[in-house]
MIDOSE-1310 file (N, C-alpha, C; in nm, 2 decimals, decimal comma, always signed):
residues 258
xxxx	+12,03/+12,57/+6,92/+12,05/+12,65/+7,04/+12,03/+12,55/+7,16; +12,10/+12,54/+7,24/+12,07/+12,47/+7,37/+11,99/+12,51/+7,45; +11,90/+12,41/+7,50/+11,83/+12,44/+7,59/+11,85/+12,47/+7,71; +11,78/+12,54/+7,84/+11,88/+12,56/+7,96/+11,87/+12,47/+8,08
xxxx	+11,98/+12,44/+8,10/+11,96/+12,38/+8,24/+11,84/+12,38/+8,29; +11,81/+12,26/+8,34/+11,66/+12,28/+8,45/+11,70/+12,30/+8,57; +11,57/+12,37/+8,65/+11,62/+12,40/+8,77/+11,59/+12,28/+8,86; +11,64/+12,20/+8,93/+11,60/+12,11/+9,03/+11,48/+12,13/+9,13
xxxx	+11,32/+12,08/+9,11/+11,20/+12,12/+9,13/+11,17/+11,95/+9,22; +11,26/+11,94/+9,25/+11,24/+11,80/+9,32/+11,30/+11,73/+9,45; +11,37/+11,87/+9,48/+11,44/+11,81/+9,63/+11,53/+11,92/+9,66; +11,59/+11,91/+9,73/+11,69/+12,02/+9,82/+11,80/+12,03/+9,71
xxxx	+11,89/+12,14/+9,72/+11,99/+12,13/+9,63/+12,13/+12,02/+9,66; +12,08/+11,96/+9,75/+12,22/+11,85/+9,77/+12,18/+11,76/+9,73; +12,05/+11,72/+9,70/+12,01/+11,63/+9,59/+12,02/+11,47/+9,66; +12,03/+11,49/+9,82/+11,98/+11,36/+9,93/+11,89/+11,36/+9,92
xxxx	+11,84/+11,17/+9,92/+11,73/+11,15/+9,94/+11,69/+11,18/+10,14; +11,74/+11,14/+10,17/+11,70/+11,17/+10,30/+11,74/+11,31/+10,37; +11,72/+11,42/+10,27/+11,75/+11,56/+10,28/+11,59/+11,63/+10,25; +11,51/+11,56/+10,18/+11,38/+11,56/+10,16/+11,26/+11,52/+10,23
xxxx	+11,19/+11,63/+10,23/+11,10/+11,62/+10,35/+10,92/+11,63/+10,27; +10,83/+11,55/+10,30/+10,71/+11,57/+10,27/+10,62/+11,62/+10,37; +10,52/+11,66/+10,35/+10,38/+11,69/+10,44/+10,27/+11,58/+10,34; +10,15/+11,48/+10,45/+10,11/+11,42/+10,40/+10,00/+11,43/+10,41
xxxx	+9,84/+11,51/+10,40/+9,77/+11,55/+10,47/+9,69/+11,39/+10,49; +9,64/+11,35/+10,56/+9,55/+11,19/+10,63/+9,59/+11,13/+10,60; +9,75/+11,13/+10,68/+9,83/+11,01/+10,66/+9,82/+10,87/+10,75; +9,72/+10,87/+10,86/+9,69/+10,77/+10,92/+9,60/+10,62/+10,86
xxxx	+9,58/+10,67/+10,75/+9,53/+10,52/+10,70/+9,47/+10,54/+10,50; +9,41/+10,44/+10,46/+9,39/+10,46/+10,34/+9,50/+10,51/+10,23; +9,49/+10,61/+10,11/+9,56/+10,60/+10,02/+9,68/+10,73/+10,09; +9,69/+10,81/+10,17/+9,75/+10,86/+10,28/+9,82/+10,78/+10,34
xxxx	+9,83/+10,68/+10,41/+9,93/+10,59/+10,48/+9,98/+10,50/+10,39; +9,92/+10,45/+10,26/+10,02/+10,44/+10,23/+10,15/+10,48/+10,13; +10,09/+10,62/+10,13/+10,18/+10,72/+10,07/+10,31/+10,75/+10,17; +10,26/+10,77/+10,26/+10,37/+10,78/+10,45/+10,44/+10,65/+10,39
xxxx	+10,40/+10,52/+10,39/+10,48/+10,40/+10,41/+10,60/+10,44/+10,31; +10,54/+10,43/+10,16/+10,61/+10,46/+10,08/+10,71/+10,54/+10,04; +10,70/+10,68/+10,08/+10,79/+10,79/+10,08/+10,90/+10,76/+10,19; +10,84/+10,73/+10,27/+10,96/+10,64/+10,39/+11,05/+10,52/+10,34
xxxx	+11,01/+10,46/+10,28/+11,08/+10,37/+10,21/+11,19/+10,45/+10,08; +11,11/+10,55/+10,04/+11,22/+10,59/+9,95/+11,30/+10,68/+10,04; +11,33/+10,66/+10,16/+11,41/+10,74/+10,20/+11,34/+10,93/+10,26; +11,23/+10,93/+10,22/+11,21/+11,07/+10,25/+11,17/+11,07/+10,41
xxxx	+11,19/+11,22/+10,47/+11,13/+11,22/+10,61/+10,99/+11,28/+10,59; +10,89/+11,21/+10,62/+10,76/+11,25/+10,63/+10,65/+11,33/+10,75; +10,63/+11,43/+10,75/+10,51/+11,45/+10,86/+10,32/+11,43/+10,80; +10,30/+11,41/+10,87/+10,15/+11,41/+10,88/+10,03/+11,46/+10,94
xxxx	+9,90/+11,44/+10,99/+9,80/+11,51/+11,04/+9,71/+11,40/+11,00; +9,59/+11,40/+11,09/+9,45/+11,31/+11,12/+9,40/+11,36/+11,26; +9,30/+11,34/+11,24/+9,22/+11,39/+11,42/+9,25/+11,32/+11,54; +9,31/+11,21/+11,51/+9,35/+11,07/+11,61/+9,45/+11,00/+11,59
xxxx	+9,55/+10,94/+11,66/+9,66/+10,84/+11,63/+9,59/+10,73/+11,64; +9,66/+10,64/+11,53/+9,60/+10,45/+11,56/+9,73/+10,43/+11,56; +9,72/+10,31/+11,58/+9,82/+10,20/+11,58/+9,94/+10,24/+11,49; +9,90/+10,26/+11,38/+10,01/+10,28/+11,25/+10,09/+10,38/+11,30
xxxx	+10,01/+10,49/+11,32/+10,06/+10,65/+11,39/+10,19/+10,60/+11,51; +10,11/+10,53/+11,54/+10,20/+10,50/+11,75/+10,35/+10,41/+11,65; +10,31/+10,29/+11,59/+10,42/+10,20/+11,59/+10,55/+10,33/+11,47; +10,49/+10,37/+11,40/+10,58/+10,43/+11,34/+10,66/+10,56/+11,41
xxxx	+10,59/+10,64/+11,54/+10,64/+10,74/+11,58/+10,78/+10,60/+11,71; +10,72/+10,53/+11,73/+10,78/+10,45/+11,78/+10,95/+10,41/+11,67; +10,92/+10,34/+11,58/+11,02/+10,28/+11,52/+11,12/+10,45/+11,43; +11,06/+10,53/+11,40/+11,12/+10,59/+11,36/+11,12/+10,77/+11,38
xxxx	+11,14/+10,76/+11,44/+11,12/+10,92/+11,58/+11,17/+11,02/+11,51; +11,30/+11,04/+11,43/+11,42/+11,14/+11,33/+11,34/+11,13/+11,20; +11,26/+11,05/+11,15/+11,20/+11,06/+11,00/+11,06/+11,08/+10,98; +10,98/+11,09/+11,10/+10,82/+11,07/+11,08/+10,78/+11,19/+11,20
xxxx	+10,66/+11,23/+11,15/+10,61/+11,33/+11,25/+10,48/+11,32/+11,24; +10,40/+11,31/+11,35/+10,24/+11,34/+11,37/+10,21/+11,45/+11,45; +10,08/+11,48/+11,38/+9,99/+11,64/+11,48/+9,87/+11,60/+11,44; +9,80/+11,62/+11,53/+9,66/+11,60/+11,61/+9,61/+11,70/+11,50
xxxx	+9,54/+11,74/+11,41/+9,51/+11,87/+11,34/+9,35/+11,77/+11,29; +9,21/+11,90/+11,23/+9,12/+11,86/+11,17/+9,12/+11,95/+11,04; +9,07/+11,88/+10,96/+9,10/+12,00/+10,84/+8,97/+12,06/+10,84; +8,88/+12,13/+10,95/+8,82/+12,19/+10,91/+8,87/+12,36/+11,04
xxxx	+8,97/+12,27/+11,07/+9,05/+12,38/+11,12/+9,18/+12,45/+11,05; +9,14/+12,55/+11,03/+9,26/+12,65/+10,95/+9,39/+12,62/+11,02; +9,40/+12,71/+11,15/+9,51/+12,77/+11,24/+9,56/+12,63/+11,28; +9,53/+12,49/+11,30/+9,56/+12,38/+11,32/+9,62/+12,33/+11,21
xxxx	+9,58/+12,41/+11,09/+9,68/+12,35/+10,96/+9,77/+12,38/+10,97; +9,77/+12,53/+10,99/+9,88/+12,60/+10,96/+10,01/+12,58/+11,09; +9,90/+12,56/+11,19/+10,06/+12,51/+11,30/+10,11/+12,36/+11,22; +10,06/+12,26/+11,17/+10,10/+12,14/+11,13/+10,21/+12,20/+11,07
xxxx	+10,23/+12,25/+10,96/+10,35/+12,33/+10,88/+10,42/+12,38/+10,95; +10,40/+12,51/+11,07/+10,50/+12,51/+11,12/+10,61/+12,44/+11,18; +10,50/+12,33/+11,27/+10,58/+12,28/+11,34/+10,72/+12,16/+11,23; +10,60/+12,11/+11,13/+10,70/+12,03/+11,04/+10,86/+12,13/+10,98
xxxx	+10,83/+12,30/+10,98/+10,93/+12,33/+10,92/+11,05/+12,29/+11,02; +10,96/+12,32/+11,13/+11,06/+12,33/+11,30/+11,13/+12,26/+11,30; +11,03/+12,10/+11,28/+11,12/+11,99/+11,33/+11,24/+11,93/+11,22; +11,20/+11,96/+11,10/+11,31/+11,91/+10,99/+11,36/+11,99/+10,94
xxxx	+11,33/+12,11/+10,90/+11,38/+12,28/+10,84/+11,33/+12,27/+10,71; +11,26/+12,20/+10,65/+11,23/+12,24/+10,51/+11,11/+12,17/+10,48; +11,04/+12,23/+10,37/+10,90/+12,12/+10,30/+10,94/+12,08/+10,17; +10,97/+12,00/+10,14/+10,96/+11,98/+9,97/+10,85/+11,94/+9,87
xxxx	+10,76/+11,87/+9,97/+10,63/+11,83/+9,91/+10,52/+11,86/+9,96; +10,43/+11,88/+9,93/+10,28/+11,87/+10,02/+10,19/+11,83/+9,92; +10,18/+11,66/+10,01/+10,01/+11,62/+9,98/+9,91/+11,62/+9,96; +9,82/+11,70/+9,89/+9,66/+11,69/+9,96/+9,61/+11,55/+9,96
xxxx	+9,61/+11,52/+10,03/+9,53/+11,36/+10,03/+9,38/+11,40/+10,07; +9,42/+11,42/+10,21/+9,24/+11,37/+10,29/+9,11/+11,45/+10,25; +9,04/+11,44/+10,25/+8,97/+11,44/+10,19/+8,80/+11,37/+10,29; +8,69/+11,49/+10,30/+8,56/+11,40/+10,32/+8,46/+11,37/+10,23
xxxx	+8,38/+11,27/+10,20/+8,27/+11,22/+10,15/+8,17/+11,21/+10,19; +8,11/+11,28/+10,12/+7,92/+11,21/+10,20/+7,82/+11,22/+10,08; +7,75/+11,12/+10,07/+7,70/+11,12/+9,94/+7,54/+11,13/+9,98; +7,50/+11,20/+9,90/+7,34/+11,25/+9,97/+7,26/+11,34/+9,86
xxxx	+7,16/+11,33/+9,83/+7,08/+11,39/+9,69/+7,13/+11,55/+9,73; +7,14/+11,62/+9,64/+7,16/+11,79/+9,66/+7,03/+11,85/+9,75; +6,93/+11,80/+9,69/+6,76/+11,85/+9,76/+6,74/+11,84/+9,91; +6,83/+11,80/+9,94/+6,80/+11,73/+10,12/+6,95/+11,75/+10,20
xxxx	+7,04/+11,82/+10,12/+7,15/+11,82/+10,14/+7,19/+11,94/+10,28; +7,23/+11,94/+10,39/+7,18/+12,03/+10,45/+7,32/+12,14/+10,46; +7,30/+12,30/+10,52/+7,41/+12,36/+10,49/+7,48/+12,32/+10,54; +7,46/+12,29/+10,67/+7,61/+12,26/+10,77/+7,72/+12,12/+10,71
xxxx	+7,63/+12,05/+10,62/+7,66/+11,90/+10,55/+7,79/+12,01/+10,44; +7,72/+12,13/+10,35/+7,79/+12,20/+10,24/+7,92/+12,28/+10,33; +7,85/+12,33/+10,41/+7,99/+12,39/+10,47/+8,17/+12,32/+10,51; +8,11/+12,19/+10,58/+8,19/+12,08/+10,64/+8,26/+12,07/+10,46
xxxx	+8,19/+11,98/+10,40/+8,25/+11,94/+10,26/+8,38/+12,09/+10,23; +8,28/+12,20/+10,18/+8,38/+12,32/+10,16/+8,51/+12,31/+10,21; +8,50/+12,30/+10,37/+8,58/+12,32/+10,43/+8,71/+12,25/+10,45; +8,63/+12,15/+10,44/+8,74/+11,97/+10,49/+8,83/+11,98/+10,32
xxxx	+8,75/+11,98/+10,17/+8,80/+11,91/+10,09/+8,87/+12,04/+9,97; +8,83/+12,17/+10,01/+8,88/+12,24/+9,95/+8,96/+12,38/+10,05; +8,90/+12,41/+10,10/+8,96/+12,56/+10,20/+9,08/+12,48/+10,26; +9,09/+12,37/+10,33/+9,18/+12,29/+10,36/+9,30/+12,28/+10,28
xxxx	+9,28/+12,23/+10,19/+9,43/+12,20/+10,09/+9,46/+12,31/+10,05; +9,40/+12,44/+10,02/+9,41/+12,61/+9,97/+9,52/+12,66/+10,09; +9,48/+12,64/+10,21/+9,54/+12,67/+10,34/+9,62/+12,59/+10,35; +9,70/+12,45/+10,35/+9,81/+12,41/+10,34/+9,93/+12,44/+10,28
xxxx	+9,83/+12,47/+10,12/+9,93/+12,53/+10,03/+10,00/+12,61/+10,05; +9,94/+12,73/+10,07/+9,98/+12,82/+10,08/+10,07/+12,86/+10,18; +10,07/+12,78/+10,34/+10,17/+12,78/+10,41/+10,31/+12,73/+10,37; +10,25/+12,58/+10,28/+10,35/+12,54/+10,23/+10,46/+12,59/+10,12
xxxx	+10,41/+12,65/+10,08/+10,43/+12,72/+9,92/+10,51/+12,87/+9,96; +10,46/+12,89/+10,12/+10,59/+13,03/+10,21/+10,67/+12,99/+10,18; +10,70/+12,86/+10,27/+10,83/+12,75/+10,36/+10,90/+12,72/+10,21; +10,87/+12,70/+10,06/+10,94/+12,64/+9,97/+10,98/+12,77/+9,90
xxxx	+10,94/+12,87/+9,84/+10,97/+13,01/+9,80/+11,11/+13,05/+9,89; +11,12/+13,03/+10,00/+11,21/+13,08/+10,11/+11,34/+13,00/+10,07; +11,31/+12,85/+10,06/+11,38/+12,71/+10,02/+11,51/+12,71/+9,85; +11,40/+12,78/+9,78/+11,43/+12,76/+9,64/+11,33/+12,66/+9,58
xxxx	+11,23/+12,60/+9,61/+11,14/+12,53/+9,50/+11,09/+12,42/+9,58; +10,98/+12,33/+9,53/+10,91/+12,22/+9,59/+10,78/+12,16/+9,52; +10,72/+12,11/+9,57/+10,61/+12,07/+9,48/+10,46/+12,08/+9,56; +10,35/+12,06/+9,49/+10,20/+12,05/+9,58/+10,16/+11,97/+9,48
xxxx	+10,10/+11,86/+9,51/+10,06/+11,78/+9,47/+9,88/+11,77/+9,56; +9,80/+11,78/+9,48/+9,64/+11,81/+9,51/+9,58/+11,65/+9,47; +9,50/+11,56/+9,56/+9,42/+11,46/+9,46/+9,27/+11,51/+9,48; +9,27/+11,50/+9,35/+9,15/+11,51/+9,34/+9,04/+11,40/+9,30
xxxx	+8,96/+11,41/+9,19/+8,83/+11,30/+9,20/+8,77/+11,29/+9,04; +8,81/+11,17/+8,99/+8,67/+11,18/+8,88/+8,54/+11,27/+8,91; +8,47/+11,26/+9,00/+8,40/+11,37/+9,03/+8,40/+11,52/+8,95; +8,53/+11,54/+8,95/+8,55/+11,66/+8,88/+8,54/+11,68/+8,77
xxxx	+8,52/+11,59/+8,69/+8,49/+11,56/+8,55/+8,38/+11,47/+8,48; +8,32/+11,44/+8,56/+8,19/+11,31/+8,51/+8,15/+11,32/+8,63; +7,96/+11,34/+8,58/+7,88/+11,36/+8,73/+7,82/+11,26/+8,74; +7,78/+11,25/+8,85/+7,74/+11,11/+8,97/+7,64/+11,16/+9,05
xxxx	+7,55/+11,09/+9,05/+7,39/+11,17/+9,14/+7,48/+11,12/+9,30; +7,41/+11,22/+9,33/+7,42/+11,23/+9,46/+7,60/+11,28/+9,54; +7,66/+11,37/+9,43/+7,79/+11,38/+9,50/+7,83/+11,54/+9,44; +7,72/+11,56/+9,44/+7,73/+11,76/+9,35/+7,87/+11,82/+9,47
xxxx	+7,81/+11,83/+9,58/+7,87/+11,91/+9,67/+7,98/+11,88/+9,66; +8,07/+11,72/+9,70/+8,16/+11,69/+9,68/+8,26/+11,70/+9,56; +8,15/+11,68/+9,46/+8,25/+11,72/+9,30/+8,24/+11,89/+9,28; +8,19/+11,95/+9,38/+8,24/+12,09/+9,32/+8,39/+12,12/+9,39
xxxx	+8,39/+12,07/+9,51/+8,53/+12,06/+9,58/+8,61/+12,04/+9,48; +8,60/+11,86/+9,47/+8,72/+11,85/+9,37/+8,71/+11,93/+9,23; +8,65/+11,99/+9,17/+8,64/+12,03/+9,05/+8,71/+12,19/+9,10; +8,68/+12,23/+9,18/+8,76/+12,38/+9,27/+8,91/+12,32/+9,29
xxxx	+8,96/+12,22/+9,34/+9,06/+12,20/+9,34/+9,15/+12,17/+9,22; +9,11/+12,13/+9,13/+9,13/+12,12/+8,96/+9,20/+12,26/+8,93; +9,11/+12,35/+8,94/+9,10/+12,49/+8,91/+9,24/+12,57/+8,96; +9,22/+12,57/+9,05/+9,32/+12,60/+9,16/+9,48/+12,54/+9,18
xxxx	+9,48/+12,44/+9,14/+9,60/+12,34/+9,08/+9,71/+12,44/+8,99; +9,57/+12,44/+8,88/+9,57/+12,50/+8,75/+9,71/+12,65/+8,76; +9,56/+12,71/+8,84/+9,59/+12,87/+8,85/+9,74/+12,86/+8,94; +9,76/+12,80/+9,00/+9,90/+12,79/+9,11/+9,99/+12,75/+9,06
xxxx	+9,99/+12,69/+8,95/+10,12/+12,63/+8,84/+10,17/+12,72/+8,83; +10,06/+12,80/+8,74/+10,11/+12,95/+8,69/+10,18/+13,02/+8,81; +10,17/+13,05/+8,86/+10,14/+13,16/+8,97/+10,30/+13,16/+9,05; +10,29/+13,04/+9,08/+10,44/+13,00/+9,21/+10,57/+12,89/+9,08
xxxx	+10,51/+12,87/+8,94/+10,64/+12,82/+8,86/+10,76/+12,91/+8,89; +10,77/+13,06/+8,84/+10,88/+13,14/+8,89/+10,93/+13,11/+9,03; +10,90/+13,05/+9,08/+11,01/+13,02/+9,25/+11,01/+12,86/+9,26; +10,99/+12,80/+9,13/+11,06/+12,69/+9,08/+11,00/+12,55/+9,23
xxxx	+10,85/+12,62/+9,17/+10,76/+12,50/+9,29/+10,66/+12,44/+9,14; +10,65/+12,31/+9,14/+10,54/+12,24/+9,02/+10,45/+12,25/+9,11; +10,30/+12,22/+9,07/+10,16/+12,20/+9,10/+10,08/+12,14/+9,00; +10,06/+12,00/+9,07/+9,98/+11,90/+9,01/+9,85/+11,87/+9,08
xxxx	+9,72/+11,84/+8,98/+9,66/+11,74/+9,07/+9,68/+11,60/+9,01; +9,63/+11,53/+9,07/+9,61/+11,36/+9,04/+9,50/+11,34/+9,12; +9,39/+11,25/+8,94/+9,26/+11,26/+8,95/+9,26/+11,08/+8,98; +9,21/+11,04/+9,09/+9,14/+10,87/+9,06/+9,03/+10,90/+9,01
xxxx	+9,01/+10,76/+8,96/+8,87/+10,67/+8,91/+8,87/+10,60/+9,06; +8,78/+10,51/+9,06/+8,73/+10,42/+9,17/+8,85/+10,30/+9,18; +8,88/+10,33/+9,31/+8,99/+10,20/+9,32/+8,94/+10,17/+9,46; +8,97/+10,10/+9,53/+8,93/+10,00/+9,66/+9,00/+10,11/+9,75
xxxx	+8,94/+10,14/+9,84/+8,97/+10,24/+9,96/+8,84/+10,25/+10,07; +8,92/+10,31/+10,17/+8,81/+10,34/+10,27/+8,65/+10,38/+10,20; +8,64/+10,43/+10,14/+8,59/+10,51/+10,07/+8,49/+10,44/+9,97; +8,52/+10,36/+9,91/+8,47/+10,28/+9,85/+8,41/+10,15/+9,90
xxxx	+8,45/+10,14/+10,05/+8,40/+10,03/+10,09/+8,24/+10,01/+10,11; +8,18/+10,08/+10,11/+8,02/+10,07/+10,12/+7,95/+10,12/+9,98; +8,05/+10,08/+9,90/+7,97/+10,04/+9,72/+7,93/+9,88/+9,71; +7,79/+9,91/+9,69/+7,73/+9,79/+9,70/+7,79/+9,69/+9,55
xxxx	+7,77/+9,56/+9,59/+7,81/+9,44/+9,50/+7,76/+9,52/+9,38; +7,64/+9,57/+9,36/+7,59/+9,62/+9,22/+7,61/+9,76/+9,15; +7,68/+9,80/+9,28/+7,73/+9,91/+9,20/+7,86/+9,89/+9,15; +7,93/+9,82/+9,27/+8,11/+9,78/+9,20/+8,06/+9,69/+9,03
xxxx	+7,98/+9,61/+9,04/+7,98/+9,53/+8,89/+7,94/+9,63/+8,81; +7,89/+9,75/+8,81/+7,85/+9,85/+8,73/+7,96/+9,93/+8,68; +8,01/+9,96/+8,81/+8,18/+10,04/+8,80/+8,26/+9,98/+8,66; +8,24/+9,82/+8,72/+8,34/+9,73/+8,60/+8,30/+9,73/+8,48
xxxx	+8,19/+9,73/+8,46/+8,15/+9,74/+8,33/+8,16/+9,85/+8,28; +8,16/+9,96/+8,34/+8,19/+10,04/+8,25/+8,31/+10,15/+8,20; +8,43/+10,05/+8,27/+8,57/+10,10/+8,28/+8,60/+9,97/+8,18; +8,67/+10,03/+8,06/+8,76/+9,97/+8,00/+8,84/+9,84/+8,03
xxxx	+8,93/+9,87/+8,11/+8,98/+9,76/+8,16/+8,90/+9,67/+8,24; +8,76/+9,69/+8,32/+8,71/+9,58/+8,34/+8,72/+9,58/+8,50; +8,79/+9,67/+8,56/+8,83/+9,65/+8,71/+8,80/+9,81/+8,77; +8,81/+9,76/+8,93/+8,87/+9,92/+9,03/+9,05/+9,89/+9,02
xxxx	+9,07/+10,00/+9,04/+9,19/+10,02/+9,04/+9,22/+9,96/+9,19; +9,37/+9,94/+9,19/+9,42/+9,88/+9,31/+9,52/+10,06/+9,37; +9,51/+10,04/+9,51/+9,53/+10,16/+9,58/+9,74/+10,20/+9,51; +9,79/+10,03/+9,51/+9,94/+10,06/+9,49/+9,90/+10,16/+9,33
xxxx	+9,84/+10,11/+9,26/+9,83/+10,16/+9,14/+9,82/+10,35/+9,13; +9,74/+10,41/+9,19/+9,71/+10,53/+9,24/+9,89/+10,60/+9,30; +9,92/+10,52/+9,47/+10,05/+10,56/+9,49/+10,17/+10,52/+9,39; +10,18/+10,45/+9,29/+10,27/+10,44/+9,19/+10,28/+10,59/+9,13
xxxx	+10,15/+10,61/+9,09/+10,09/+10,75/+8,98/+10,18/+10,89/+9,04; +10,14/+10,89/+9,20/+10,16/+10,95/+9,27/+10,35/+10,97/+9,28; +10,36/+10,87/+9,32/+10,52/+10,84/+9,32/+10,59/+10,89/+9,14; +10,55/+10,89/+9,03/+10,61/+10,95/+8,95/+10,59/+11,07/+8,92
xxxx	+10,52/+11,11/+8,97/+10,47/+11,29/+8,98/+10,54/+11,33/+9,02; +10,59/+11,25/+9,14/+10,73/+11,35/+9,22/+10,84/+11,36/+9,23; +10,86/+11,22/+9,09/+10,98/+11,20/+9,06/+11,11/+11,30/+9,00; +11,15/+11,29/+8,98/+11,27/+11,37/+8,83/+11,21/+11,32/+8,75
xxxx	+11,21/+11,26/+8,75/+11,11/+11,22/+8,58/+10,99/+11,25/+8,51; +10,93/+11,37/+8,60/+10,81/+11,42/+8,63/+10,85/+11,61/+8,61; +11,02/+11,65/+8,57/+11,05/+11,74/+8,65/+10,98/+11,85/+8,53; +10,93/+11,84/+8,46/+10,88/+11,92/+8,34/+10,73/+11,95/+8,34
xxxx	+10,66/+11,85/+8,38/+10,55/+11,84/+8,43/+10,44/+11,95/+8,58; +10,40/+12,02/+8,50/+10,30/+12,13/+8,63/+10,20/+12,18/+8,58; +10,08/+12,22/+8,66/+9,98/+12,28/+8,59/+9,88/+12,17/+8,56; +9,90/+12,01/+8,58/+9,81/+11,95/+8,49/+9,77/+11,88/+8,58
xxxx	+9,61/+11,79/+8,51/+9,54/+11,71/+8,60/+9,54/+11,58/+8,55; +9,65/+11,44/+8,62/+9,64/+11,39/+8,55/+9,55/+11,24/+8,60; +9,47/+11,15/+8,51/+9,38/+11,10/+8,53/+9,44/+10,98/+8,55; +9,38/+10,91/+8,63/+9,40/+10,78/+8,68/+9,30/+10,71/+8,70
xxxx	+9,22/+10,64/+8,59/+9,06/+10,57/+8,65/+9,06/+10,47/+8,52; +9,18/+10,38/+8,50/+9,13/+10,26/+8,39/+9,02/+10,31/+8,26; +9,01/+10,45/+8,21/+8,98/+10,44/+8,09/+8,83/+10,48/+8,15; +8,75/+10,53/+8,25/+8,64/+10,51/+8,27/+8,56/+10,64/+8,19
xx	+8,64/+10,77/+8,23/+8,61/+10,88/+8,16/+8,62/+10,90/+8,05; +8,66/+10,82/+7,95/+8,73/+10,81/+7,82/+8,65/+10,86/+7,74
């Protein structure tokens, strides 16, 4: 028996690269910008969100005005997310992708952890990407299909003192990945997350010399991951070559959780 045709879950039906459009949520710097760099390079038009433009934000709205889009948005604002979507449908007419990238951190024993500390986390690293989605996930139903791609966090799977609050986020966002595979496959949209291990990032930069030698020792390979490594991961998720692929969490941490 033959199998059937797949449906194209990866881009517009004209099947241009520069017919494809991403949302990138903290695309102003770290593993976020250089997801923007990258998708621009392959030709896609990108918009984004951060609380502030830098330099990166200015030279790129500068060099490329018709392919890149910034908005002032905080993700612990809803109705600011959700204009970011609109306005991206506005300015290009379509979504095909949406990033969860950004993401906040604060690492602090649970016992001293204060609410307004639990709420911000809630809000920034999970209600956040839930509410993107789901605007996004309007705009591509309407479209014919698209993708969400969620990152999430070893966190979600191997505990770490001092990062409960934050690994229930990402462990909610796991979940939720999950259940939205299911949910939105019929209107021919994938949903993935992609989980890092510790690789070199904003984020990482105030891991002391003894903890990074700790990290290394006890990842397989011996290292942090390098950030291209992660956006590579990233970049085949949303390939065609990926077009079978939904529903799953896939790990990226040198073997650490093994």
């Amino acid at each position: 028996m033959t199998a059937p045709e797949p449906r194209p879950a990866d881009g517009p039906a004209t099947g241009a690269a520069a017919d494809r459009v991403a949302l990138v949520s903290g695309g102003s710097r770290g593993l976020g910008r250089l997801l923007v760099e990258r998708l621009l390079g392959e030709g896609w038009r990108v918009a984004t969100f951060s609380r502030s433009a830098n330099e990166f934000v200015k030279d790129l709205q500068a060099e490329q005005p018709d392919r890149f889009l910034w908005e002032a948005a905080d993700l612990a604002d809803p109705a600011a997310l959700r204009g970011v979507v609109r306005t991206a449908v506005q300015r290009f007419g379509r979504i095909d992708l949406l990033v969860n990238n950004a993401a906040v951190l604060h690492q602090e024993l649970f016992l001293t952890t204060s609410r307004k500390q639990t709420d911000t986390l809630i809000a920034s690293n999970l209600v956040a990407p839930i509410t993107l989605a789901q605007a996004c996930a309007r705009a591509m139903t309407r479209q014919g299909g698209g993708q969400i791609l969620n990152i999430s966090s070893i966190n979600a799977i191997r505990g770490y003192r001092g990062v409960a609050v934050y690994s229930a986020t990402k462990a909610g966002l796991d979940g939720f990945s999950r259940s939205l595979a299911r949910e939105l496959g019929a209107f021919n949209i994938r949903v993935n997350s992609l989980v890092p291990g510790f690789f070199d990032s904003d984020m990482t930069e105030e891991v002391t010399e003894k903890n990074r030698e700790r990290i290394q020792r006890r990842t397989p390979l011996g290292r942090l991951g390098a950030m291209n490594e992660i956006a590579d991961a990233v970049l085949y998720l949303i390939s065609p070559g990926a077009s079978f692929i939904t529903g799953q969490s896939i790990v990226v941490d040198g073997g650490i959780t093994c």
